[in-house]
C-alpha positions as CSV (number, residue, x, y, z in Angstrom):
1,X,0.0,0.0,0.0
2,X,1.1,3.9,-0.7
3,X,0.1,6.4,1.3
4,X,-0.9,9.4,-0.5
5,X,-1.5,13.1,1.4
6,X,-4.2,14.9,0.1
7,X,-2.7,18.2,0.5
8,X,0.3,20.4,-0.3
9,X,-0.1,22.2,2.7
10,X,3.8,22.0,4.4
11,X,1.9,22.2,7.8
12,X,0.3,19.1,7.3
13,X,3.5,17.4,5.7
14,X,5.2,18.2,8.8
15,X,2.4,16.8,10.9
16,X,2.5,13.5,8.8
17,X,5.9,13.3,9.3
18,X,5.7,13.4,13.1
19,X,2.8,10.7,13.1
20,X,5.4,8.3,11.6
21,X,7.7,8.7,14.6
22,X,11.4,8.8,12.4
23,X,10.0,5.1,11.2
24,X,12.3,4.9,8.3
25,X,9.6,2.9,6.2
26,X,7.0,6.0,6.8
27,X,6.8,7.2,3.9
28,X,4.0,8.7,1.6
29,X,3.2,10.7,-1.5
30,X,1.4,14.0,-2.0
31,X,-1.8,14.6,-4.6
32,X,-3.2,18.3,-4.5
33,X,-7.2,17.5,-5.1
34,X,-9.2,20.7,-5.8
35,X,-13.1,20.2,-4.8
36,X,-15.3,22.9,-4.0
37,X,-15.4,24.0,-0.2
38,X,-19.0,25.9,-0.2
39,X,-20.9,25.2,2.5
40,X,-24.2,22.8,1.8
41,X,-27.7,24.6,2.7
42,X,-28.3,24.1,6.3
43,X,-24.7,22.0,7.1
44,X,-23.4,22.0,10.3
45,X,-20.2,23.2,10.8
46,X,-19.0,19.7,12.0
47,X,-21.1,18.0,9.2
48,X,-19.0,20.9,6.6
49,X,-15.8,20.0,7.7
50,X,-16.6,16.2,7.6
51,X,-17.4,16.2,4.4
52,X,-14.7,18.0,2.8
53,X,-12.1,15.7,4.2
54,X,-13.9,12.8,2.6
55,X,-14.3,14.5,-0.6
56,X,-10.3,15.4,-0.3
57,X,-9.4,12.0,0.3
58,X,-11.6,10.4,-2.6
59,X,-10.7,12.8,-4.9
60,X,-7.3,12.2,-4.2
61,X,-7.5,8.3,-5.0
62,X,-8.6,9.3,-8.4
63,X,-5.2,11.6,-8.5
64,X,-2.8,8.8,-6.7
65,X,-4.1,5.9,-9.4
66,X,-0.4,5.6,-10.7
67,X,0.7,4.6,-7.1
68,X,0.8,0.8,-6.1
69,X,-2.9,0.6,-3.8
70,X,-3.1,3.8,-2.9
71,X,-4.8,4.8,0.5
72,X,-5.5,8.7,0.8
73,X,-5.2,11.2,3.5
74,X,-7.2,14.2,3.5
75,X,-8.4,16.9,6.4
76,X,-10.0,19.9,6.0
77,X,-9.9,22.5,8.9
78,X,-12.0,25.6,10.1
79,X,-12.7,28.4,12.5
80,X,-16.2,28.4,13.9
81,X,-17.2,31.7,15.7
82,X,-20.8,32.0,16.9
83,X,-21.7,28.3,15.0
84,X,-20.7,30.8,11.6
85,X,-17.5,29.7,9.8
86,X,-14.8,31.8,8.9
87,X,-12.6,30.6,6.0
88,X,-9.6,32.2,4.4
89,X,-10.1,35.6,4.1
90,X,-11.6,37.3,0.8
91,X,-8.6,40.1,1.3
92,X,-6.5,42.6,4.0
93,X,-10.1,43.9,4.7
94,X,-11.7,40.8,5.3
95,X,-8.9,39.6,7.5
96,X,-9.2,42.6,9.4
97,X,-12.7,42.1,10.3
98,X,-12.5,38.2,11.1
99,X,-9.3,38.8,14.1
100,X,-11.7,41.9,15.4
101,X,-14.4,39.5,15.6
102,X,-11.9,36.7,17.4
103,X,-10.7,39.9,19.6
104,X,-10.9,38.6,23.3
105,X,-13.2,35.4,22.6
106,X,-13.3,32.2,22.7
107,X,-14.3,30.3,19.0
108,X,-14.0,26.8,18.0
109,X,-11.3,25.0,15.5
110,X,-12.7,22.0,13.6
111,X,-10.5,19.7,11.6
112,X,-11.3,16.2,10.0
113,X,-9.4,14.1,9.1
114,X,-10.5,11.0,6.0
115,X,-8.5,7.9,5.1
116,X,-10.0,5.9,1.8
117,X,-8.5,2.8,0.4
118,X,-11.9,3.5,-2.7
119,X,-13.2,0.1,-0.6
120,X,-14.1,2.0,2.6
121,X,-13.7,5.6,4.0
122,X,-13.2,6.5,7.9
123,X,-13.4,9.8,9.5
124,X,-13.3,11.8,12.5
125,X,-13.7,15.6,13.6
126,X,-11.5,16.5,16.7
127,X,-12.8,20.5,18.0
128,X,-10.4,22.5,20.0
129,X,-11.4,25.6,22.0
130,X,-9.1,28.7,21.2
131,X,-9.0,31.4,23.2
132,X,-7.6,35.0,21.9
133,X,-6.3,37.6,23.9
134,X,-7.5,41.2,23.0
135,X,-6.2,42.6,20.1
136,X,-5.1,46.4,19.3
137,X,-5.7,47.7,15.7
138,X,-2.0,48.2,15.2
139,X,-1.5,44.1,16.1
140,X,-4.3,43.3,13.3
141,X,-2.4,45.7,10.7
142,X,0.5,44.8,11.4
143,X,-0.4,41.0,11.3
144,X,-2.3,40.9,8.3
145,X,0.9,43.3,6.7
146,X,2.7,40.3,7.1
147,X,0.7,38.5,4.8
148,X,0.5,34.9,6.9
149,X,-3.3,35.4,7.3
150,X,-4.3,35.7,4.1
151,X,-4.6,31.8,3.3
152,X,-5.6,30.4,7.0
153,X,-9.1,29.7,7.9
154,X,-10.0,32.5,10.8
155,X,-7.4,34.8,9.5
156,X,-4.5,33.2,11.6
157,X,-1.6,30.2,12.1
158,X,-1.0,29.4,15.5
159,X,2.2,27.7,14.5
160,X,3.6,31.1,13.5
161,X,2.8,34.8,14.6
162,X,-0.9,34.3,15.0
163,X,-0.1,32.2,18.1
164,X,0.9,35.3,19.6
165,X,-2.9,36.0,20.3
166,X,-3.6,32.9,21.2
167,X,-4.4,32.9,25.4
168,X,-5.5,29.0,25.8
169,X,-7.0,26.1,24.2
170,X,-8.9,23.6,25.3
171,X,-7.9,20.4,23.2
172,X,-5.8,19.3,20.2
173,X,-2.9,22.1,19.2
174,X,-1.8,19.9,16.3
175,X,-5.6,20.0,15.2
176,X,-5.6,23.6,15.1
177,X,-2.0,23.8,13.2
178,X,-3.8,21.4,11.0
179,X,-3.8,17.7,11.2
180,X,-4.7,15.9,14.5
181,X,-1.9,13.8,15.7
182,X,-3.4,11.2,17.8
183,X,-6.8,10.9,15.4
184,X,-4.2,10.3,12.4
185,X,-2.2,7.8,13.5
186,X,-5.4,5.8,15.1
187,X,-7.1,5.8,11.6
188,X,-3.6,5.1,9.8
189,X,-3.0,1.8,12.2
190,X,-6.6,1.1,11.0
191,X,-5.7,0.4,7.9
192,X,-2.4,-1.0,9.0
193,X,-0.3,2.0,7.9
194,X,1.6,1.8,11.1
């Protein structure tokens, strides 16, 4: 079997990597599947997130057919402020408004995370409360100057300067940087990938 990452993200790369332990026969490939992440009328957030893993890791098999049995990873995460999701931002502006919303509250980080072997498909969500401290308008323009929030859901990275505002959280911090650690490598010894 091949183990193919649905995802060209380097966070989740690095986060694979670190599921394997340094086993030197942990290997996998990389597929970059592009399905369309609107929201379904009346979807839960949790259902939302769910289901665009799933999709990620099936339309990845159809992208990994020139590996030996491929079996796909794919994980989707989101920011989830007053049951509303915030994605990537639109622009500066929009990334402006989504860290003054987060200002001083407490939201919600969703990821899933999908396995598929094209015989059967396993998933899970793992939610993680994050906490942010208040934030100036200087630290917004300045952040969003920087550029890093542009393409993360909720405007932010915790793994980089964005975890500056970050005060606590109540769960999985690999989750939140993107693919949950303990969740991955239960579904991965699943289907005997470890």
């Amino acid at each position: 079997m091949t183990l193919v990452l649905a995802s060209q993200s380097p966070r989740r790369r690095e986060l694979l990597l670190q599921a394997g332990l340094g086993r030197a026969d942990f290997r996998f490939e990389r597929v970059n599947p592009d399905i369309d992440e609107t929201p379904l009328p009346d979807e839960t957030p949790e259902a939302h997130v769910e289901r665009l893993a799933r999709e990620k890791a099936l339309a990845g098999l159809s992208l990994a057919s020139g590996f030996e049995q491929p079996v796909v990873l794919g994980s989707d995460t989101i920011v989830v402020l007053d049951g509303r999701i915030l994605g990537k931002p639109r622009d500066a502006e929009d990334a402006c408004a989504m860290l003054s919303a987060l200002s001083d509250r407490e939201h919600l980080v969703m990821t899933a995370v999908a396995i598929s072997d094209g015989n059967q498909t396993r998933s899970t969500v793992v939610q993680t409360k994050v906490r942010f401290s208040v934030l100036s308008e200087d630290d917004i323009r300045l952040y969003v100057a920087s550029g890093e929030p542009l393409d993360k859901a909720g405007a932010y990275g915790i793994q980089g300067m964005g975890g500056a505002f970050v005060s606590a959280i109540d769960g999985s911090y690999s989750a939140v940087v993107g693919l949950p650690l303990v969740e991955t490598r239960a579904l991965l010894q699943s289907f005997s990938l470890l």
